[in-house]
N, C-alpha and C positions, 0 to 999 in steps of 0.2 A: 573248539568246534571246527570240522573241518569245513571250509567253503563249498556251499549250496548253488553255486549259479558256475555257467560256464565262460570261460573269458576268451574274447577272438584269439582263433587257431584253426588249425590243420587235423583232425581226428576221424576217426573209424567210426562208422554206425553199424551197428549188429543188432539181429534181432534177440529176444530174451534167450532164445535157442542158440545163439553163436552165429548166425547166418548173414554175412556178410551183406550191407544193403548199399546199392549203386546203379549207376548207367551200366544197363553190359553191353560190351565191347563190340557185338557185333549188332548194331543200328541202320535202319537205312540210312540212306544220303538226305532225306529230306531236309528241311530246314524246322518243321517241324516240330513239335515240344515232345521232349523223349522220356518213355517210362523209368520211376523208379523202379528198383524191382530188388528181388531176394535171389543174390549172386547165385549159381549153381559152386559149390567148392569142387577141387580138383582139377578145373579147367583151366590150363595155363593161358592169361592174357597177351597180348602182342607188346612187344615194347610201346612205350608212353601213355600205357592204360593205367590208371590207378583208382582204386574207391576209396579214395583219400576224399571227407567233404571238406571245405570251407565255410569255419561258421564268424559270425560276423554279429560280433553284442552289437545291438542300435536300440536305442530307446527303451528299453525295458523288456525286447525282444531279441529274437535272431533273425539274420538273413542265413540259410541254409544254403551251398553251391556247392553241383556238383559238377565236373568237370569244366567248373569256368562258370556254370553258367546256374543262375539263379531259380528257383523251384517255387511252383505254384500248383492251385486244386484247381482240375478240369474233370466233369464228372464223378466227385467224390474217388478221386484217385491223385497222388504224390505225380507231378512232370517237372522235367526240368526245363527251361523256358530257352531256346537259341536265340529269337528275336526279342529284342528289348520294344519299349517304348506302345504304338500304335498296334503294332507286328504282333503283340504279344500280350499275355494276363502278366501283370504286374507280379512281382517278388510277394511272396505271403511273409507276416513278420511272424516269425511261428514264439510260442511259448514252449521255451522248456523249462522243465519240472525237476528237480533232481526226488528219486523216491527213496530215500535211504533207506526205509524199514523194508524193501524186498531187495535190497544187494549193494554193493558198490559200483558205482559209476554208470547206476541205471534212472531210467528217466523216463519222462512222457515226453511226446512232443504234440504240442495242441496248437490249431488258428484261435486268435487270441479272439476273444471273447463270444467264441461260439459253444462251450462244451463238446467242440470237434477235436479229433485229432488222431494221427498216424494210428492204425492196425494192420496187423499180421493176421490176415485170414490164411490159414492151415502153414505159415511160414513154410510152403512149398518153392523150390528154385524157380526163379523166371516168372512168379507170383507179383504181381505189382501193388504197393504199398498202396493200403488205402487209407480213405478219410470218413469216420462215422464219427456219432456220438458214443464218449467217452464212459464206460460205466465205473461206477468209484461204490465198491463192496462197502456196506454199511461195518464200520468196525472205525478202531482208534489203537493206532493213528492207520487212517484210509489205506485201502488195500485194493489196488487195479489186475485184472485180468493180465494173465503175462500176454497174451496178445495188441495190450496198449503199451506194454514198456522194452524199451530196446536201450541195447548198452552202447554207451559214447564215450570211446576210451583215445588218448592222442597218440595219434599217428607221428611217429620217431621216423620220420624220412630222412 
């Protein structure tokens, strides 16, 4: 049976559509907590941009980081957090899910014990990832709206 859980590494998040999901590159200077968002493709990035995440097994969860810097929900929406500590909302420990019966190396990712977790409303570019409740299609074995499942495959850097 192949392994269900994901182990700390370096991997690409896409949405069910193939749409690359990360910080884009061009951000204000604030300090600020910065949008996830649905890459636009074809846009060539500056050197030492990558939508490379860090995920980070803890506890029965993940830490999810993107560019260094750890990710949390502010208004039912994906940021990723530049000030630690006081500065800031704490690291969310997300659940992920692996969903074998709709693909390889596809998954949910949920805050853990809310029935919350990442959607792609219209997985349009520059779209910023949100956080709603989760709907799970009555069938066996469970069957989620491709708008709750994104693919997490490892980034070969």
């Amino acid at each position: 049976m192949a392994n269900l859980t994901l182990e700390s590494g370096k991997y690409f998040i896409s949405s069910f559509a193939d749409t690359r999901v990360g910080r884009f590159w061009a951000e204000d200077f604030s300090m600020g907590p910065k949008p996830v968002v649905f890459l636009p493709e074809g846009l060539q990035a500056p050197d030492g941009f990558s939508p490379v995440w860090e995920i980070e097994k803890k506890d029965g969860g993940y830490i999810l980081k993107i560019g260094g810097n750890h990710t949390a929900v502010i208004d039912d929406k994906v940021f990723a957090i530049l000030l630690e500590g006081d500065a800031g909302p704490p690291a969310v420990e997300w659940v992920i899910v692996r969903r074998p019966e709709q693909g390889p190396d596809v998954y949910s990712i949920e805050v853990r014990d809310t029935g919350r977790g990442w959607v792609a409303l219209g997985n349009i570019p520059m779209t910023q990832v949100a956080v709603h409740p989760h709907i799970v299609l009555a069938s066996f074995p469970p069957q989620f709206p491709l708008g709750q499942l994104f693919k997490i495959t490892p980034a070969n850097e």
